[in-house]
Every structure is written in structure tokens, then in C-alpha cells.
C-alpha positions in Angstrom: -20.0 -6.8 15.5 -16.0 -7.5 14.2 -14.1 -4.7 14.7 -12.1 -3.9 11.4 -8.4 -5.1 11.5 -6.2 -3.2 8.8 -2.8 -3.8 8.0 -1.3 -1.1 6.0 2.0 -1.1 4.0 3.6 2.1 2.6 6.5 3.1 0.9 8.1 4.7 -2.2 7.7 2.9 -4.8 10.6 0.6 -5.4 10.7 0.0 -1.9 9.6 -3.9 -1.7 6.1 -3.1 0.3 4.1 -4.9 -2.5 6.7 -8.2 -2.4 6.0 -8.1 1.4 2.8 -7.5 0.9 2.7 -11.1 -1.1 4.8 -12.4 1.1 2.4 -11.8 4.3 -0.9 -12.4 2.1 1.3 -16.4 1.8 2.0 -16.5 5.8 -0.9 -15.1 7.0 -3.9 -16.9 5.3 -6.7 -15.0 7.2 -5.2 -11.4 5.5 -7.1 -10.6 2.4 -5.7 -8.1 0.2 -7.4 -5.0 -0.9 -7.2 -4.6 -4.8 -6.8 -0.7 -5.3 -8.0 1.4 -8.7 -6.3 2.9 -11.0 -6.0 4.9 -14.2 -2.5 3.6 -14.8 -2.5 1.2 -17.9 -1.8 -2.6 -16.9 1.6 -3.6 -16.8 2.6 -7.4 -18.6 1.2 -10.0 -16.6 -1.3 -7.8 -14.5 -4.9 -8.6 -14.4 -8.1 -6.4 -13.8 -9.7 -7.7 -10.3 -6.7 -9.4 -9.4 -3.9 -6.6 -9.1 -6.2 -3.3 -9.8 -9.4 -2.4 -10.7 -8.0 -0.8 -14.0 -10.3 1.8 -14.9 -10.5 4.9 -17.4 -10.1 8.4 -16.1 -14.1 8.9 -16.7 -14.9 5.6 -14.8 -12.8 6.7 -11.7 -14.1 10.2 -11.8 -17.5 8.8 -11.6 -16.6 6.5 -8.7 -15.0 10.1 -6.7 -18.5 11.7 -7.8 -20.2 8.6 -5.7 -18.5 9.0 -2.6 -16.8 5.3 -3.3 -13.2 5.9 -2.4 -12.0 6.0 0.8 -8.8 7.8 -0.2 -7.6 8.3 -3.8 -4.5 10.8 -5.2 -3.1 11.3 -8.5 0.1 9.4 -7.7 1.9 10.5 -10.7 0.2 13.1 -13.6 -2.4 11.6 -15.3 -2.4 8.1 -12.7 -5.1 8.4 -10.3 -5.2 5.8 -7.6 -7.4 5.0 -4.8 -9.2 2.7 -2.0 -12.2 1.4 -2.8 -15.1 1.8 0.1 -15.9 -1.4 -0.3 -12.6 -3.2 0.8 -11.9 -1.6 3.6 -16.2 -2.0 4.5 -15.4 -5.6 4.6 -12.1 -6.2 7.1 -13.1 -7.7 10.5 -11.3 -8.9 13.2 -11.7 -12.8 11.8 -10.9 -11.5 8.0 -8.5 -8.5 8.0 -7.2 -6.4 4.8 -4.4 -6.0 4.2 -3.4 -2.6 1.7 -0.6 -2.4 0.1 -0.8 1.6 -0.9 0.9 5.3 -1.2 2.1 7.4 1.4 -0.7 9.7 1.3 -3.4 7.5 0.9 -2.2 5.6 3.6 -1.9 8.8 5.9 -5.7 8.9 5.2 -6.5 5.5 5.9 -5.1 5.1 9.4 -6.5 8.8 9.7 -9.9 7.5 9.3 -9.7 4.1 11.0 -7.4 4.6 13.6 -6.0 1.7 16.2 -8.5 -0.7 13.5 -4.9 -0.7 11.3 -1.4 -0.7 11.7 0.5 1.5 9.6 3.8 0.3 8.3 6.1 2.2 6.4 8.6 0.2 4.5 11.6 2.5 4.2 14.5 1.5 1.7 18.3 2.2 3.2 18.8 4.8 1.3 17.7 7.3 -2.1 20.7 5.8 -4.1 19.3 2.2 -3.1 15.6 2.6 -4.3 17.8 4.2 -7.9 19.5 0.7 -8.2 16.0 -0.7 -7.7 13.8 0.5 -9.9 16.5 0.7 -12.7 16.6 -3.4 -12.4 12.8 -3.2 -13.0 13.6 -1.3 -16.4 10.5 0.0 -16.5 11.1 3.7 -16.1 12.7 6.3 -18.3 14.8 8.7 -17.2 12.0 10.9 -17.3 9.6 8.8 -14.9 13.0 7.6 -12.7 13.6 11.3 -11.7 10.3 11.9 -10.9 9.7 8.8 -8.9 13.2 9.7 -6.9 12.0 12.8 -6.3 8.7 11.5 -5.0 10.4 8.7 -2.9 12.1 11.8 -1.4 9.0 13.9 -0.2 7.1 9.9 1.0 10.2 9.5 3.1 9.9 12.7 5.2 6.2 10.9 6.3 7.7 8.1 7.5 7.5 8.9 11.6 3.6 9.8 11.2 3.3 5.7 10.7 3.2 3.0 13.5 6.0 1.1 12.7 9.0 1.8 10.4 10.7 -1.4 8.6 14.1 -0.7 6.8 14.1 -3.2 3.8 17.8 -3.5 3.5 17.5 -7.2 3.1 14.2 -8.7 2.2 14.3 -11.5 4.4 14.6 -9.6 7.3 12.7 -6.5 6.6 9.4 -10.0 5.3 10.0 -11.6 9.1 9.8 -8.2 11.0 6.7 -7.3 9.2 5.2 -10.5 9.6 6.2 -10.1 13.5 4.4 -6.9 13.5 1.2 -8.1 12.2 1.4 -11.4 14.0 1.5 -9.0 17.1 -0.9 -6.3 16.1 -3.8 -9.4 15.0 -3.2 -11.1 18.3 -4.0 -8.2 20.7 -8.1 -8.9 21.3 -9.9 -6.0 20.0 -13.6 -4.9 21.6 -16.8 -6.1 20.3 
């Protein structure tokens, strides 16, 4: 039987781990990307299946109750999201996943599996960096902006309990030494 192979991205949000993440998912055909849950509602252009499973606060409760997340937080009030069982069930050696997830969910994950995944930790260069980011996204309000600063904050202190730590101060750079990092992590044999 394929041993699992598990790439795991995590940062504070803003960070650029879910561009990398589409950026390795383009370079490294054999990844397949984990879609995660959650109660958060769909922003423009994202689709149910495709970016999350977008479910109600009932639906996800029920799916805790059933033992079908492999990790799962309330990211934000009132935004559960979480790792469905039955992605990571189905990474193998010939088909790894690839998760593009929080900080503490992704704690849990390489908790549970181990040396099956490589933990990466995309850290921006700096707390007044990620504020220039996620104000160009113009999706927060000052209210959410705060909170998600003071988050990025708290994720950041996590950062050494990860494999690998990739400073996105340029995009290009921080894409290729991820992509090294998987490259090298996918090409070590792993035991039947």
C-alpha cells in the first residue's frame, strides 16, 4: 500500500500560501488539492466543490458529530473551517494532497500524519506587509482587518513548530523555493 504524501501550506491569511498553493497545483501535476469546508459565505467567483465545500453551520456540525473532519477550528467567530477525512484518506505516494490551510489545523495535520507531509509555513516579511496586503484585497473592514492582524500575529509565533519556513517577500522567489521543497520532499522513496 502507497504511503500518504501531504504537502501542507500555512500562513496568516494575506500571506500568498493559497497563490502558491495554485502555483504548485500548475507545476506539479501529480499534487491534488484538498478542498476544505466552511461556514464562511462564498466570495465572487468561488464555487462549492471547487474552492470549499460551503456548508451551513448545521451541516458542518453534523459532519463534527460523524467524526468526518480531520481537523476543523472556528477560524474567525461564526467561520468554522475544516479537513475533510476524506481528502486526506485519499493522498498516496503516486497522488499526493496538497492543503492549503490555517495555522492550527495544520499543526493537527502534520500532528497526525507525521513524516507522510511536509509542513510549510509561508511567513510574510513583516505585520505592516500582510496590512498592505489584505487592504489591496478590499475585502475587510476595519473591523475584520484588526482582527485578522491580530490573528496573523498569534499564527506567526507557530511558525518554528513547521518543517520548513518560506518568507514571501517576493512571490517568485518565495513560488520556486516551495516548489524546491516539494520537489525534494516527493522525491525521497517512502516505505511500502
Amino acid at each position: 500500500m502507497n504511503e500518504p504524501r501531504i504537502i501542507v501550506l500555512t500562513a496568516p491569511s494575506g500571506s500568498g500560501k493559497t497563490t502558491i498553493a495554485r502555483r504548485l497545483m500548475d507545476a506539479q501535476p501529480s499534487l491534488r488539492f484538498s478542498i476544505s469546508a466552511t461556514t464562511r459565505p462564498a466570495r465572487p467567483n468561488e464555487r462549492h466543490g471547487i474552492d470549499y465545500y460551503f456548508m451551513t453551520t448545521d451541516q458542518f456540525e453534523a459532519e463534527i458529530e460523524n467524526d468526518a473532519f480531520v481537523e476543523y477550528e472556528e477560524v474567525y467567530p461564526g467561520c468554522l473551517y475544516g479537513t475533510l477525512r476524506s481528502e486526506i484518506d485519499s493522498a498516496t505516494s503516486d497522488s499526493p494532497m496538497l492543503l492549503d490551510i490555517d495555522v492550527n489545523g495544520a499543526r493537527r495535520v502534520k500532528e497526525l500524519v507525521g513524516d507522510d507531509a511536509l509542513a510549510i509555513f509561508i511567513r510574510p516579511p513583516s505585520v505592516d506587509a500582510l496590512r498592505k496586503r489584505l487592504l489591496r484585497r478590499a475585502t475587510e473592514s476595519d473591523a475584520s482587518l484588526k482582527q485578522r492582524l491580530e490573528r496573523a500575529e498569534m499564527e506567526m509565533s507557530f511558525a518554528d513548530e513547521f518543517d520548513t519556513v518560506v518568507i514571501n517577500d517576493d512571490l517568485e522567489t518565495a513560488t520556486a523555493e516551495t516548489l524546491d521543497l516539494v520537489h525534494r520532499f516527493l522525491s525521497v522513496p517512502r516505505n511500502a
